[in-house]
N, CA, C and O of each residue as an XYZ file, in Angstrom:
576
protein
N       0.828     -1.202      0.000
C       0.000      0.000      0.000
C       0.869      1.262      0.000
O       0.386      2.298     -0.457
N       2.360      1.242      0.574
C       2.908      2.607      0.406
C       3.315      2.885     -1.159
O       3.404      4.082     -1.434
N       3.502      2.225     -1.923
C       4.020      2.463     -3.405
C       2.124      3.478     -3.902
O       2.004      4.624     -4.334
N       0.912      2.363     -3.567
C      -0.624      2.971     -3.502
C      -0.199      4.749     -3.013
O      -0.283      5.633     -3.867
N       0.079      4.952     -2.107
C      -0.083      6.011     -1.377
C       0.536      6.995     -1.953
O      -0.041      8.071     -2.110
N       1.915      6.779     -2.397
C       2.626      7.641     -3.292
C       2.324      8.115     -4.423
O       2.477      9.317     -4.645
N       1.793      7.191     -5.438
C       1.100      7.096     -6.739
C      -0.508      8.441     -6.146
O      -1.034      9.270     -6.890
N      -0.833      8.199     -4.784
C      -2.188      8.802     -4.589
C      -1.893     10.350     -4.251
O      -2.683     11.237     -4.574
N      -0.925     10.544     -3.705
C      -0.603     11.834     -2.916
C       0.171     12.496     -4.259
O       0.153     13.727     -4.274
N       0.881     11.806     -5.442
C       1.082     12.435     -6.971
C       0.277     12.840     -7.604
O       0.349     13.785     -8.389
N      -0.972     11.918     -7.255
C      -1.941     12.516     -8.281
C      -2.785     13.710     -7.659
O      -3.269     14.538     -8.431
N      -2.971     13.822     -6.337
C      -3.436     14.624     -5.341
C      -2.764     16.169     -5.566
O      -3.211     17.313     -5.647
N      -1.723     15.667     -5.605
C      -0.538     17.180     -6.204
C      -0.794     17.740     -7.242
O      -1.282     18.867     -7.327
N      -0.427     16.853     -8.358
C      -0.638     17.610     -9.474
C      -2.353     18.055     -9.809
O      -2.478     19.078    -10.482
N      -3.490     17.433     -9.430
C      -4.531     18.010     -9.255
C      -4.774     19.475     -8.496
O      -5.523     20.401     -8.808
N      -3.759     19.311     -7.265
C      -3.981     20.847     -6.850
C      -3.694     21.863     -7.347
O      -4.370     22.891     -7.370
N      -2.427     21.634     -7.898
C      -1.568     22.953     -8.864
C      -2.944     23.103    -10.267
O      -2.496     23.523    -11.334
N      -3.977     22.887    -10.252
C      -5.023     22.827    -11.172
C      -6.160     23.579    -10.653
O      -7.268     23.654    -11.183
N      -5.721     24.222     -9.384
C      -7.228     24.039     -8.249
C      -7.553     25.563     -9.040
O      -6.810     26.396     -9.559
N      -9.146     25.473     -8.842
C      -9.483     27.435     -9.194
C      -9.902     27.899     -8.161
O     -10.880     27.293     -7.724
N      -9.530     28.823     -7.519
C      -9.190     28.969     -6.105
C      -8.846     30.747     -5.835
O      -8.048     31.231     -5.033
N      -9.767     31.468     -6.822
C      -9.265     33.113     -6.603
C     -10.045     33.435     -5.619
O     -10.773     34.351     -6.003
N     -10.282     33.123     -4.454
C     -11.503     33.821     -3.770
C     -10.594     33.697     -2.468
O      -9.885     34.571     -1.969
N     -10.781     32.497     -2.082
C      -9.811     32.118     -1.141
C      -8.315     31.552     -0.834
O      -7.841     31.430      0.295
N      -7.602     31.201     -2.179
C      -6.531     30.884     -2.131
C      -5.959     29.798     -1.631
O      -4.757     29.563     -1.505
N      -7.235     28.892     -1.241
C      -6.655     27.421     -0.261
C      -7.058     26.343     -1.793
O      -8.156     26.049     -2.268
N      -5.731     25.989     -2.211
C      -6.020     25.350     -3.549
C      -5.858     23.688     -2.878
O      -4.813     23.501     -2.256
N      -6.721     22.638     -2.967
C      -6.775     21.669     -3.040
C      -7.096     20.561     -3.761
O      -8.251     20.413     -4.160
N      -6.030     19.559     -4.045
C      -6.305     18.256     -4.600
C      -6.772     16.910     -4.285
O      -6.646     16.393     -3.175
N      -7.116     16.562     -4.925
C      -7.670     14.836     -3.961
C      -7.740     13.968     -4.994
O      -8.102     14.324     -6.115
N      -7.261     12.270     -4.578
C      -7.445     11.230     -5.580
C      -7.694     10.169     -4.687
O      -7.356     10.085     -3.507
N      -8.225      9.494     -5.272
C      -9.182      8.408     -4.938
C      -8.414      7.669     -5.803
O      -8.022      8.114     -6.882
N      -8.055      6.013     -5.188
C      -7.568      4.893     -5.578
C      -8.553      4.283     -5.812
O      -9.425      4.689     -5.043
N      -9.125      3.105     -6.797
C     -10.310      2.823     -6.945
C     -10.307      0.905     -6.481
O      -9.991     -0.005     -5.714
N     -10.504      1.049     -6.860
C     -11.045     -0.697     -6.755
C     -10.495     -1.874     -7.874
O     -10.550     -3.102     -7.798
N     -10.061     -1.174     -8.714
C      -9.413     -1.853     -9.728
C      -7.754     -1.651    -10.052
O      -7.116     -2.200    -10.950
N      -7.343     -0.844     -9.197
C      -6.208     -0.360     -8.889
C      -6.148      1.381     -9.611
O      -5.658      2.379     -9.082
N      -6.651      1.295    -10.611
C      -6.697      3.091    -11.065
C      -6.748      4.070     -9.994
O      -6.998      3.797     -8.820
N      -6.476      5.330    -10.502
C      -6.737      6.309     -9.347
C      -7.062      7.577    -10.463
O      -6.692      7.781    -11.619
N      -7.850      8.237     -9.614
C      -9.234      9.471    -10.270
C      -8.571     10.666     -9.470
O      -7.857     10.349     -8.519
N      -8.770     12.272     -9.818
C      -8.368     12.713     -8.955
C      -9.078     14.227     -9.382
O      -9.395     14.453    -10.550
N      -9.255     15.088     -8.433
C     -10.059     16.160     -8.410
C      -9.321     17.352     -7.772
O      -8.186     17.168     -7.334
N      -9.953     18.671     -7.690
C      -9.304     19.679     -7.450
C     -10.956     20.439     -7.399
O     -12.065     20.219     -7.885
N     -10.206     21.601     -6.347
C     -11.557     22.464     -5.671
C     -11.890     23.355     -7.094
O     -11.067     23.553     -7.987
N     -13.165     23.793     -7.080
C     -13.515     24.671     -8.471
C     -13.966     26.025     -7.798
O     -15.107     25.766     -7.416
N     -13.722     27.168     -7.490
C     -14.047     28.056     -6.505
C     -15.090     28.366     -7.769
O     -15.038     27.798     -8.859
N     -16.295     29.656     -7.282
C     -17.040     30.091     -7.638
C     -17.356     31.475     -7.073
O     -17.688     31.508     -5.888
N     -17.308     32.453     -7.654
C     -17.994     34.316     -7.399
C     -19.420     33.882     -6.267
O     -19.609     34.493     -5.215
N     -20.073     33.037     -6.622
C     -21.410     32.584     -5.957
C     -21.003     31.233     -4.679
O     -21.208     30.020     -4.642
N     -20.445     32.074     -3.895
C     -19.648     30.811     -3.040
C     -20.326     29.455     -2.792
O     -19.656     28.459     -2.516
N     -21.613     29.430     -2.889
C     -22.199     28.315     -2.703
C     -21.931     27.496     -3.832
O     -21.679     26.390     -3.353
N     -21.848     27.435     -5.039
C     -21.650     26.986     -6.047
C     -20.218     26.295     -6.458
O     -19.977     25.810     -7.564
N     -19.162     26.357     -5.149
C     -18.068     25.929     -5.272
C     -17.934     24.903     -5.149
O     -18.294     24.582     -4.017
N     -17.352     23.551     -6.087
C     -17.036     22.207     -5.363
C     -15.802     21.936     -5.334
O     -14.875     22.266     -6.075
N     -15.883     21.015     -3.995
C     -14.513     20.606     -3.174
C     -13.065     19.622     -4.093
O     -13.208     19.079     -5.188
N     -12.512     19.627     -3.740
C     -11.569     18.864     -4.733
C     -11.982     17.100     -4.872
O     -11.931     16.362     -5.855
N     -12.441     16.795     -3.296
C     -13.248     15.594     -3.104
C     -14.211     14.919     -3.982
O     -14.290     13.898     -4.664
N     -14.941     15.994     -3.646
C     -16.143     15.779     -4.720
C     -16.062     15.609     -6.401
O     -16.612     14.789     -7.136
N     -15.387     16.434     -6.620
C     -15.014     16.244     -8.136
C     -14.102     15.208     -8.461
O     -13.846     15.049     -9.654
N     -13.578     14.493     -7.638
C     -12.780     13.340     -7.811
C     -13.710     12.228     -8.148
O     -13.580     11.495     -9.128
N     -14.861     12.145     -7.070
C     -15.885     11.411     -6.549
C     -16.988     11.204     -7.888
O     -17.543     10.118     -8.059
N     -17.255     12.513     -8.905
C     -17.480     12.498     -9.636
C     -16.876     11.882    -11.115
O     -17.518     11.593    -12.124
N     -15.519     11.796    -10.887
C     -15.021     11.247    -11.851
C     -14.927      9.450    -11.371
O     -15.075      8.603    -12.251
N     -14.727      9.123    -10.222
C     -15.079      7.893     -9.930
C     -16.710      7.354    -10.798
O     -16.901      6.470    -11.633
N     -17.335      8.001    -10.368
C     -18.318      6.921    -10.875
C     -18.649      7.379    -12.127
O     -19.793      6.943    -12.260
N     -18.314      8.115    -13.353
C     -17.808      7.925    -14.343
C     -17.576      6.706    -14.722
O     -18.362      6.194    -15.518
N     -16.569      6.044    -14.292
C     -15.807      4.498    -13.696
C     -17.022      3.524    -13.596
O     -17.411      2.638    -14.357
N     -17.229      3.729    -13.067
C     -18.147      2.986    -12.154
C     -17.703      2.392    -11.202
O     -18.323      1.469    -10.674
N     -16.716      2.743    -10.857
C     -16.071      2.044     -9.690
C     -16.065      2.389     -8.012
O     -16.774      3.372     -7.798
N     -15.533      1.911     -6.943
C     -15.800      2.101     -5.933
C     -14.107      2.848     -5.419
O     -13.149      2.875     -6.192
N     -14.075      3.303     -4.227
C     -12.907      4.088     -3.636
C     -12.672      3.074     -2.489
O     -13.485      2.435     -1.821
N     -10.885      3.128     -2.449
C     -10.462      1.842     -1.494
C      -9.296      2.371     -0.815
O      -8.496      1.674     -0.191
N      -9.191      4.262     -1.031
C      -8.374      5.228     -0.387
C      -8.468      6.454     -1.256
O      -8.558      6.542     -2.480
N      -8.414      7.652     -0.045
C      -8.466      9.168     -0.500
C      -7.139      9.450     -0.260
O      -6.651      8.985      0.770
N      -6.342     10.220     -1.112
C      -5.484     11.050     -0.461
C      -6.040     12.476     -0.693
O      -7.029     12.596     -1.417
N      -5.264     13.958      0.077
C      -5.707     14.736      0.027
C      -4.424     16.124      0.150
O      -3.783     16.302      1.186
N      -4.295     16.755     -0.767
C      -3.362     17.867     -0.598
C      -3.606     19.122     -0.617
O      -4.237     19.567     -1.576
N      -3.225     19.887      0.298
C      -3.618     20.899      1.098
C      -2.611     21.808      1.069
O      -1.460     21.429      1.285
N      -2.952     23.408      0.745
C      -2.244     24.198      1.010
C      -2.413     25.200      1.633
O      -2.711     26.382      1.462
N      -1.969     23.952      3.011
C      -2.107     25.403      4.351
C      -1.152     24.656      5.449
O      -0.683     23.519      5.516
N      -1.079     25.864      6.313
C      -0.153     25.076      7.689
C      -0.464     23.838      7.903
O       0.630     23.349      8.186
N      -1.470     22.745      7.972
C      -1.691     21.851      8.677
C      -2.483     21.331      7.838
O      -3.214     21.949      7.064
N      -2.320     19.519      8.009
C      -3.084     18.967      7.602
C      -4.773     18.872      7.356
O      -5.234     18.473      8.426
N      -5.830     19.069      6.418
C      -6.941     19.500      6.405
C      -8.037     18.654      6.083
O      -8.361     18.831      4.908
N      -8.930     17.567      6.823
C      -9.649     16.529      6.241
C     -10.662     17.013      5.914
O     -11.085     18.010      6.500
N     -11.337     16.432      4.876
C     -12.514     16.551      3.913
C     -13.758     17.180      4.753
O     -14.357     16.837      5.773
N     -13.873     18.394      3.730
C     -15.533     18.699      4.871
C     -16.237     18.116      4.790
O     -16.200     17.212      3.955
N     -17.645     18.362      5.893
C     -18.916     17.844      5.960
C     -19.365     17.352      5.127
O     -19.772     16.194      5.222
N     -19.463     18.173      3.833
C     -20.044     17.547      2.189
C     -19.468     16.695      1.960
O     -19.998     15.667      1.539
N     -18.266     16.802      2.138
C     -17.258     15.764      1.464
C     -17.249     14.561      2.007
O     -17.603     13.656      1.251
N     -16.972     14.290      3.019
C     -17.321     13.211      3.766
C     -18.638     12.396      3.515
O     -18.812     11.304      2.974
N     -19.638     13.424      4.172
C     -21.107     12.795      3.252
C     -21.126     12.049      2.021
O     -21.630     10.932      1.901
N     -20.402     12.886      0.860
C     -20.557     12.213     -0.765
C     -19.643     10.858     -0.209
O     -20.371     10.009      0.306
N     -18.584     10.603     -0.219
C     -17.855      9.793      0.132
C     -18.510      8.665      0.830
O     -18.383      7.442      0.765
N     -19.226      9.441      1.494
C     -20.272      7.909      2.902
C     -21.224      7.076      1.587
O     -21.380      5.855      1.598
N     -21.605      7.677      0.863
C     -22.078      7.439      0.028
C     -21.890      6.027     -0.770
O     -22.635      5.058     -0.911
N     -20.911      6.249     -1.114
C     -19.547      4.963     -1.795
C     -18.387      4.398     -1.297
O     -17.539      3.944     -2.065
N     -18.221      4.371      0.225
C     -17.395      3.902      0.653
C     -18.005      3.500      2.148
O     -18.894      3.830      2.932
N     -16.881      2.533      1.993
C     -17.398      2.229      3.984
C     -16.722      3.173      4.609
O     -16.176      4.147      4.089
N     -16.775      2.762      6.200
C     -16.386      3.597      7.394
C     -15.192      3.035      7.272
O     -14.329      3.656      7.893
N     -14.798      2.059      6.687
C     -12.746      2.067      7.022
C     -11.966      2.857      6.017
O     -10.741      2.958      5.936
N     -13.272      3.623      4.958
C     -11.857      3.899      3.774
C     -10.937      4.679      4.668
O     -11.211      5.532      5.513
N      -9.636      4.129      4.236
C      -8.702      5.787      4.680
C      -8.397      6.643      4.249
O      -8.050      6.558      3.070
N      -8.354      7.624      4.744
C      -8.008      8.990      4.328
C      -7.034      9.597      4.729
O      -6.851      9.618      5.947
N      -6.222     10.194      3.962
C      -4.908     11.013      4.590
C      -4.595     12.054      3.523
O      -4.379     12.007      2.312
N      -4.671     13.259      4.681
C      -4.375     14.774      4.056
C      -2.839     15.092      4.789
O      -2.392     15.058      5.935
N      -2.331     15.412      3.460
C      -0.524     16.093      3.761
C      -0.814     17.557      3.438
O      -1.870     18.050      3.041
N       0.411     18.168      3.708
C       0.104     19.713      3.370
C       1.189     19.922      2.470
O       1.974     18.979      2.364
N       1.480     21.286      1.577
C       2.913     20.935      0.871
C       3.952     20.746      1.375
O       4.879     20.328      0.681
N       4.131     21.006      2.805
C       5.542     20.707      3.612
C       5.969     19.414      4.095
O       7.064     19.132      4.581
N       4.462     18.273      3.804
C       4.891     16.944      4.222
C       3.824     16.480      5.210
O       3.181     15.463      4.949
N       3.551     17.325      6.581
C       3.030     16.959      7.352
C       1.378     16.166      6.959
O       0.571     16.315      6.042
N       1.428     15.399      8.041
C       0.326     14.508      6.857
C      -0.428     14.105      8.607
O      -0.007     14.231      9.757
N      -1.659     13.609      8.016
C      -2.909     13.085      9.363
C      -3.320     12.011      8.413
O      -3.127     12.075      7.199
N      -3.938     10.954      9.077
C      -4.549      9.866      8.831
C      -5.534      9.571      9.635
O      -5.405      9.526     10.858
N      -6.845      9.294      8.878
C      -8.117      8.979      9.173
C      -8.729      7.729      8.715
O      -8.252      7.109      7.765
N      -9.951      7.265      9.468
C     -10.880      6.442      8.468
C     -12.149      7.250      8.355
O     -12.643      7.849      9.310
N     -12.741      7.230      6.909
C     -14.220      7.968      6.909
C     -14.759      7.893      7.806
O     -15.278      8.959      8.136
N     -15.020      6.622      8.821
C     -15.739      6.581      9.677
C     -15.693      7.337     10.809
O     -16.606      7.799     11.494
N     -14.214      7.419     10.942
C     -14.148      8.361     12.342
C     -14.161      9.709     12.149
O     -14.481     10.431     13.094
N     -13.725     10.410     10.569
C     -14.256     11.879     10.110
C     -15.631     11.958     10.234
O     -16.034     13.009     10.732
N     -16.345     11.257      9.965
C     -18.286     10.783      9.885
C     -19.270      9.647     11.008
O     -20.076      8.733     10.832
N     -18.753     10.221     11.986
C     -19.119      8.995     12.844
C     -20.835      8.460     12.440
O     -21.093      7.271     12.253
N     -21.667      9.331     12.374
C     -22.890      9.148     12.493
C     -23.713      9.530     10.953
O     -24.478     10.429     10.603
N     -23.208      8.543     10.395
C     -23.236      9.024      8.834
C     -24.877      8.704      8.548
O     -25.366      7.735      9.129
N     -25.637      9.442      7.741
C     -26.644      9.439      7.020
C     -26.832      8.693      6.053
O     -26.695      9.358      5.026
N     -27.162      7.289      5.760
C     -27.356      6.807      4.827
C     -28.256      6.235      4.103
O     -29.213      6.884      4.526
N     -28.851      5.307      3.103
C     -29.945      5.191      2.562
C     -30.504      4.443      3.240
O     -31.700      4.383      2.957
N     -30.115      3.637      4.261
C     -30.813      2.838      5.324
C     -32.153      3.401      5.887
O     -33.177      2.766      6.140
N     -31.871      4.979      6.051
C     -32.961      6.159      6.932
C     -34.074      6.462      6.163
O     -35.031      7.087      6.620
N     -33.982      5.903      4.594
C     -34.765      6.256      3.655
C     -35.703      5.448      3.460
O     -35.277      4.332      3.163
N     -37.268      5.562      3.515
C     -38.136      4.797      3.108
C     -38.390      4.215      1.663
O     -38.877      4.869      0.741
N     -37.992      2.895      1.592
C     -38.413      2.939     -0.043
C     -39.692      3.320     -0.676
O     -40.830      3.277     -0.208
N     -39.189      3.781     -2.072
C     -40.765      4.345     -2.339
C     -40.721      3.375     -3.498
O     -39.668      2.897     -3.920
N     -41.899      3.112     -3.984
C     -42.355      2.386     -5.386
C     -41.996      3.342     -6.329
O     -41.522      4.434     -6.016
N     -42.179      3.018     -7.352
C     -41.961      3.970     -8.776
C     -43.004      4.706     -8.815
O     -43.807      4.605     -7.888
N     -43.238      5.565     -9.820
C     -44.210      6.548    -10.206
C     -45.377      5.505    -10.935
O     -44.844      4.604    -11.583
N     -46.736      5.489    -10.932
C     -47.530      4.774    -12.097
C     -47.331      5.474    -12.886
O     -47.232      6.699    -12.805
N     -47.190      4.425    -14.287
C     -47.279      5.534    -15.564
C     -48.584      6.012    -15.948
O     -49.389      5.102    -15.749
N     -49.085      6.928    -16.360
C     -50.580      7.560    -16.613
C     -50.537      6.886    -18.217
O     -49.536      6.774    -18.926
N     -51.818      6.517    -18.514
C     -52.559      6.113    -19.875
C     -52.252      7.072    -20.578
O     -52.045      8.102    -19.935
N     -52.089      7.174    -22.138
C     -51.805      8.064    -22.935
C     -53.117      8.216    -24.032
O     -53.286      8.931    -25.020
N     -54.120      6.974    -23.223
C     -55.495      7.263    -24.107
C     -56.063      8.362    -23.489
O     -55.967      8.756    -22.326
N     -56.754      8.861    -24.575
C     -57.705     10.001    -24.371
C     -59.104     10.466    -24.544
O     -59.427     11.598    -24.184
């Protein structure tokens, strides 16, 4: 897994130096190792309409299932003093397609690095379990 990790925190890099990031200046990358051994990788997209910004996570996450594949490690690169794990959203999308052991590990450009599992970034994750299934829609007759 360390040769995995290296290959993940490369692609994590060069995704960040990609990040669009004029608002706030915290440019971040992220790649996801997949399930088949590939790795996907994303970068934050800032936006004038701050709500409209997505995380570097997420857009990784998006190119995963592209794939169709599943995530079996995040890395995450950060440019700030200290190591920085995936926000709230991020985590969420992630709970999504991964279990509570994926790991996660955010370095910063100086090296310093933290290690997580989703689960313990997300202890009390929201998932489709909470959701009532619903039936489909009936289709309506097209006689008239």
């Amino acid at each position: 897994m360390a040769d995995d990790w290296k290959r993940l925190f490369a692609a994590a890099s060069a995704a960040r130096k990609k990040a669009h990031s004029p608002y706030s200046h915290f440019a971040v990358g992220a790649a996801l190792l997949l399930d088949d051994g590939s790795i996907v990788s994303g970068c934050n997209v800032e936006n004038a309409s701050y709500g409209l910004t997505v995380c570097a996570e997420r857009n990784a996450v998006g190119a995963m299932v592209l794939l169709d594949r599943k995530p079996v490690a995040c890395a995450i690169v950060v440019d700030s003093e200290v190591p920085t794990p995936p926000c709230g959203v991020c985590r969420q999308v992630l709970a999504e397609f991964a279990e509570p052991g994926l790991p996660v590990r955010s370095r910063t450009l100086g090296g310093d690095e933290e290690a997580y599992t989703l689960g313990e970034l997300l202890p009390h994750t929201f998932t489709r379990s909470f959701l009532k299934p619903r039936a489909p829609p009936a289709k309506k007759s097209r006689r008239g």
